[in-house]
BAMI-374672 format. One line per 5 residues: their letters; for each residue x, y, z of N, C-alpha, C. Coordinates in steps of 0.05 Angstrom, whole numbers, plus 5000, padded with zeros to 4 digits. Layout:
BEGIN
A	X Y Z X Y Z X Y Z  ...;
//
This chain:
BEGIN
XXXXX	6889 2972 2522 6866 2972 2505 6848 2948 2510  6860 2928 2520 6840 2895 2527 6824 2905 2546  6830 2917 2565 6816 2927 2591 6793 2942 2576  6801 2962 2573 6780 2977 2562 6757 2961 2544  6759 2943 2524 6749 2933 2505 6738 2911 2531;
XXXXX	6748 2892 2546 6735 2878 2572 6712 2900 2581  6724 2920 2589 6694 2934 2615 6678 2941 2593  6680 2954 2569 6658 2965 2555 6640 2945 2551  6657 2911 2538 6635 2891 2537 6616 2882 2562  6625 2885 2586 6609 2880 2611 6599 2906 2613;
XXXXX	6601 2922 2607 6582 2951 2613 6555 2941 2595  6554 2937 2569 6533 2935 2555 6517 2908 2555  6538 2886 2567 6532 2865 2562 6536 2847 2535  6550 2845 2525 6559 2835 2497 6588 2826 2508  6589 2808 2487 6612 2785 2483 6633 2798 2468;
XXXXX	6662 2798 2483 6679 2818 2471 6696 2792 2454  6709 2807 2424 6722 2784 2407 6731 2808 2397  6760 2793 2388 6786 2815 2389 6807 2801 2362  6821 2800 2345 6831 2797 2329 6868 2791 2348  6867 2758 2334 6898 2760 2347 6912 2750 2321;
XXXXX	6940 2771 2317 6950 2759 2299 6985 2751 2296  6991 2743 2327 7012 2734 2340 7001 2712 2359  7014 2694 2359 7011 2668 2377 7033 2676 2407  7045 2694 2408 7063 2710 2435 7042 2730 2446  7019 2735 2432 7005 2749 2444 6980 2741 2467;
XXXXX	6974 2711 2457 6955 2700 2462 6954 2704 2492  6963 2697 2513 6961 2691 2545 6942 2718 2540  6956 2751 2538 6943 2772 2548 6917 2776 2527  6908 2768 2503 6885 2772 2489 6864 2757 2503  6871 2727 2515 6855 2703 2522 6842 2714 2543;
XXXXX	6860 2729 2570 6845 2738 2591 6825 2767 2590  6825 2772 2561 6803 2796 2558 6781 2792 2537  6773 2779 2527 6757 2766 2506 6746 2743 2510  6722 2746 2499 6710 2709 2495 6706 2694 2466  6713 2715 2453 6716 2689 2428 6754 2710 2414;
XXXXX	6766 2697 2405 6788 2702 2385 6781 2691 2353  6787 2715 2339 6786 2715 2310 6816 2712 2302  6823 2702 2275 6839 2706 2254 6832 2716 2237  6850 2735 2227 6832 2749 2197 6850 2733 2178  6840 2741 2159 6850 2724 2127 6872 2727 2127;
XXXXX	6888 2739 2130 6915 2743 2128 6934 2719 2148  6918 2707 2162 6927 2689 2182 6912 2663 2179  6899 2664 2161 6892 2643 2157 6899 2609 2159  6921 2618 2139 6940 2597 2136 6973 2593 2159  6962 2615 2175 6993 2614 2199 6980 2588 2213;
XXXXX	6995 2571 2211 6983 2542 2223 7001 2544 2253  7017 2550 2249 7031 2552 2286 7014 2570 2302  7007 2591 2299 6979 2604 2311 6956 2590 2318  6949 2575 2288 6923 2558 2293 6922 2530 2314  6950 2512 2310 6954 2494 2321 6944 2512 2360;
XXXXX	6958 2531 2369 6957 2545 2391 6935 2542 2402  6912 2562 2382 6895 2568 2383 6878 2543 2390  6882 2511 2385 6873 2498 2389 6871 2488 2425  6888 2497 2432 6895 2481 2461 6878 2506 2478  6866 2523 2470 6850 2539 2489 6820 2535 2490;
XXXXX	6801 2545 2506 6770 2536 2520 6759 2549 2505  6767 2581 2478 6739 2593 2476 6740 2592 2444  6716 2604 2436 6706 2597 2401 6739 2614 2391  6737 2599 2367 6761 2611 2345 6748 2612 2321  6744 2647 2314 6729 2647 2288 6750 2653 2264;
XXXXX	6751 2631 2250 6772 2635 2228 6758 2645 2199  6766 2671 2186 6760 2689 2160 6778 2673 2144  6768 2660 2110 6771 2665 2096 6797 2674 2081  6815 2664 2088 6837 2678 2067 6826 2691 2036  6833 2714 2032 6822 2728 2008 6828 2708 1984;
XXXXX	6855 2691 1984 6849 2679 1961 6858 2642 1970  6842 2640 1990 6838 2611 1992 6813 2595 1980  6818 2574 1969 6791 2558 1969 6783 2559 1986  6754 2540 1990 6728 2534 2011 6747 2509 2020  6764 2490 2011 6786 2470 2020 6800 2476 2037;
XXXXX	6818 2493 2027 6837 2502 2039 6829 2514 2058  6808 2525 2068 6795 2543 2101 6790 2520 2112  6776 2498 2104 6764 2467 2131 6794 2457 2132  6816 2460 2124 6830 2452 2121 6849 2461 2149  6859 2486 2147 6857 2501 2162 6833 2501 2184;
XXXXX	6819 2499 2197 6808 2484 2221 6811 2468 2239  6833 2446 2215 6836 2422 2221 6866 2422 2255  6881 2447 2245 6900 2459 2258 6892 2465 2284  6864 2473 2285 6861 2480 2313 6841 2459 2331  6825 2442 2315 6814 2417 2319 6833 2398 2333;
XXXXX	6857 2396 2314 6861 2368 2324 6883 2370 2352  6886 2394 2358 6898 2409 2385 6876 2401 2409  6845 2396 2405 6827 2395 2424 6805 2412 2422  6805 2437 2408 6778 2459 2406 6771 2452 2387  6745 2447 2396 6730 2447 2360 6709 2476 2366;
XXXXX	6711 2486 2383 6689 2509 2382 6702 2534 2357  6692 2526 2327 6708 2534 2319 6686 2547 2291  6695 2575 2285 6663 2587 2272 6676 2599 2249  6669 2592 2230 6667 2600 2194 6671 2623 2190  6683 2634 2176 6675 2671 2169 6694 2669 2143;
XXXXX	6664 2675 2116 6668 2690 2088 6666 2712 2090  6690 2728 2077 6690 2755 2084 6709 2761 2050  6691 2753 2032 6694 2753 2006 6734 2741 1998  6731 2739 1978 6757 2740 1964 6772 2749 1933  6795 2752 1931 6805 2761 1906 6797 2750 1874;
XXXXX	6779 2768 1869 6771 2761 1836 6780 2788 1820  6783 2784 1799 6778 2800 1775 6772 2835 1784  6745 2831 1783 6726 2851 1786 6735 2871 1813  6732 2889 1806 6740 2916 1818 6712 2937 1839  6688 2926 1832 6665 2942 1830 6673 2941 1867;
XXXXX	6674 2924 1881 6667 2912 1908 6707 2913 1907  6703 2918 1943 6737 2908 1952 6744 2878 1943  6714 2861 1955 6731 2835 1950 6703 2821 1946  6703 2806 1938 6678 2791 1916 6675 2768 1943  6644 2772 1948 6636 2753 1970 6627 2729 1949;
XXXXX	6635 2709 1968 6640 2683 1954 6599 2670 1970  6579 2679 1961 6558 2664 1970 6553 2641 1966  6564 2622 1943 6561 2601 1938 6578 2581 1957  6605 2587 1973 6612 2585 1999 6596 2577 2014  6574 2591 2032 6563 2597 2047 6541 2562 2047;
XXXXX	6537 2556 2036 6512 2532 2031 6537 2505 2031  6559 2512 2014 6574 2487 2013 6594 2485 2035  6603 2502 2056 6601 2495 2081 6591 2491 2099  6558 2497 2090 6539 2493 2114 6539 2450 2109  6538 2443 2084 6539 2415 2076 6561 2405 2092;
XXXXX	6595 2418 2076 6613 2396 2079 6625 2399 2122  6605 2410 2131 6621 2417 2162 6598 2418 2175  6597 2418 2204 6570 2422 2230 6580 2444 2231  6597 2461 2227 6612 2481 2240 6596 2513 2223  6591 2531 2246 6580 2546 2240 6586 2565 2222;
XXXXX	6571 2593 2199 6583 2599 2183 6569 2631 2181  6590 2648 2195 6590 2672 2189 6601 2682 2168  6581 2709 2169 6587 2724 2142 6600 2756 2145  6618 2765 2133 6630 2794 2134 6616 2814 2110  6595 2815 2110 6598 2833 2079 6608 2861 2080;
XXXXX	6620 2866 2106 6620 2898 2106 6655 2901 2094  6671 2874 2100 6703 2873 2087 6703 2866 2054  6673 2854 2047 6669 2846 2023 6662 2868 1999  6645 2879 2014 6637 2904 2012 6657 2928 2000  6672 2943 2021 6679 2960 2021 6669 2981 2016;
XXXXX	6637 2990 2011 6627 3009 2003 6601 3011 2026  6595 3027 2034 6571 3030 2054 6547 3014 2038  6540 3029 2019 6517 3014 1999 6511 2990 1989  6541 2977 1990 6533 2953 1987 6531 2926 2012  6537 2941 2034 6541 2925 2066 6507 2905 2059;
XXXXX	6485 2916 2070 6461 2913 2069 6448 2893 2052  6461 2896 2019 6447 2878 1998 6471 2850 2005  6480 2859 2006 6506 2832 2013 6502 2813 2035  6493 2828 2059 6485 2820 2085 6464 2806 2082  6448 2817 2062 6421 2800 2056 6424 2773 2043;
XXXXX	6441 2780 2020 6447 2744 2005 6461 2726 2023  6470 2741 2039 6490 2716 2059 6459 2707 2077  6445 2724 2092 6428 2710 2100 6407 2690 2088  6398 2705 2057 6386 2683 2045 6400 2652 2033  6425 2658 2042 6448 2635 2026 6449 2615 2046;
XXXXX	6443 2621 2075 6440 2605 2096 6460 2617 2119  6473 2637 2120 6499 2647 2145 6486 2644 2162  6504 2635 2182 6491 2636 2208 6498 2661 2226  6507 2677 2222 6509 2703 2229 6522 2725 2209  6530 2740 2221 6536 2775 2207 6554 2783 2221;
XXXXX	6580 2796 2211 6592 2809 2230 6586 2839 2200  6580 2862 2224 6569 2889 2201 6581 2913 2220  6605 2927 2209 6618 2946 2223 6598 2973 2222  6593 2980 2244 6584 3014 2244 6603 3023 2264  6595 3048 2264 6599 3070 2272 6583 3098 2272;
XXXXX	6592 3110 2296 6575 3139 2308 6582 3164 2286  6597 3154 2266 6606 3171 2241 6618 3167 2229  6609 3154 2211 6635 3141 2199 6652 3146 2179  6646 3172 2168 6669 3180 2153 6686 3193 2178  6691 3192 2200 6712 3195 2224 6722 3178 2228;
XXXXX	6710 3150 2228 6724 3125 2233 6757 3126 2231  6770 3106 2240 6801 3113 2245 6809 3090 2222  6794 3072 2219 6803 3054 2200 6767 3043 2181  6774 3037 2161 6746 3014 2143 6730 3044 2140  6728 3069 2136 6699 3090 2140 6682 3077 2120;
XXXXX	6693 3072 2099 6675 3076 2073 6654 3048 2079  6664 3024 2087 6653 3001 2094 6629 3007 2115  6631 3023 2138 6613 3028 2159 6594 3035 2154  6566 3022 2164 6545 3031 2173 6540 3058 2198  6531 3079 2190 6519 3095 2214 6496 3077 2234;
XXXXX	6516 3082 2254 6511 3078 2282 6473 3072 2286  6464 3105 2280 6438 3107 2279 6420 3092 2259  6426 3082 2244 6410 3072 2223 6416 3036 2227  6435 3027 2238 6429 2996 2243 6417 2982 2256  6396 3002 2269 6368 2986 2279 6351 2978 2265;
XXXXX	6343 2998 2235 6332 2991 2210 6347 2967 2195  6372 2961 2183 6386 2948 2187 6379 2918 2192  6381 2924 2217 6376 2893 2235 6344 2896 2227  6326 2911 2226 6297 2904 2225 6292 2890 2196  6302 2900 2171 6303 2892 2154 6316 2856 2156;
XXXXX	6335 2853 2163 6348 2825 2166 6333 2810 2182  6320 2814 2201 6299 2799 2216 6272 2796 2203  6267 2816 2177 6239 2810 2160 6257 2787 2149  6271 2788 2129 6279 2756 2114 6288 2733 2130  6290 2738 2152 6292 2708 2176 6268 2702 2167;
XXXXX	6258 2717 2175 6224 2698 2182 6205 2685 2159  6225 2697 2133 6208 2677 2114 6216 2660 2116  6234 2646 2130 6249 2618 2142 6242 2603 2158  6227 2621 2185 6226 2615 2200 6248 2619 2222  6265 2639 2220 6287 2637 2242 6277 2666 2257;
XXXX	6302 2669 2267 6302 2692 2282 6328 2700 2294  6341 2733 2302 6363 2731 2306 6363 2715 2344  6386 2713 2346 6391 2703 2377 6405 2727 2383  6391 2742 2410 6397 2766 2418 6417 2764 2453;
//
């Protein structure tokens, strides 16, 4: 499956990033990908992260669903002090109360790690989310909150999807999407990097 996920990213041209959540796996993930993620659930595996430190490419670490904003720079520190610091933020909400949303995006996050770190700060609202309808309005406060990117799942159908349907964006409609998110850059002054 790395192969495949390798040529498709050189077919289109995009940067392939792959979810590792074994440190025995790493040699064969490293030679097919250019950035490696941890999802929340690995957050806190510090023998992974320590690993993860001794290699050349970005390590985007999510959020544990019920970690502080501490406890994630904290966690960083694992793969920092190994030698990488190419190392990128991802809120991808966490465990509250409230039921309305899978997992309550933490926006107030988003500004107080842009403060306490240089380190960059992506946003998930489509895991935060869990609902198609709300991907978009969520995507939006992270951008007006300051994220420095989006990670936003679609799909060519997504009630087919094999995993996340309800979360997915149709395929066809995330060019509107992205058009919309590029009108509120620019009351900023930014723009996406393509």
């Amino acid at each position: 499956a790395l192969e495949i996920l390798k040529a498709v990213g050189a077919e289109v041209d995009l940067p392939v990033a792959t979810e590792l959540m074994d440190a025995r796996d790493l040699d064969a993930v490293y030679a097919h990908v250019d950035l490696i993620w941890i999802g929340a659930r690995n957050m806190q595996n510090f023998n992974l992260l320590s690993e993860l430190g001794k290699i050349d490419k970005p390590v985007m670490l999510k959020r544990g669903m019920s970690a502080t904003v501490e406890e994630l720079l904290m966690a960083t520190e694992y793969v920092a002090k190994e030698g990488n610091e190419r190392i990128i933020l991802c809120e991808r909400g966490i465990r509250t109360f409230e039921r309305s949303t899978r997992f309550t995006l933490d926006i107030g996050a988003i500004p107080v790690l842009k403060a306490e770190t240089h380190l960059p700060v992506v946003v998930d609202p489509s895991h935060a989310a869990g609902k198609r309808p709300l991907v978009a309005p969520l995507a939006r406060a992270a951008v007006a909150a300051g994220a420095d990117g989006l990670i936003v799942e679609t799909h060519p159908n997504p009630e087919h999807a094999l995993s996340d349907a309800a979360q997915q964006l149709p395929s066809g409609s995330f060019g509107s999407f992205v058009e919309d998110i590029e009108r509120l850059l620019a009351v900023s002054g930014k723009t996406i990097s393509r």
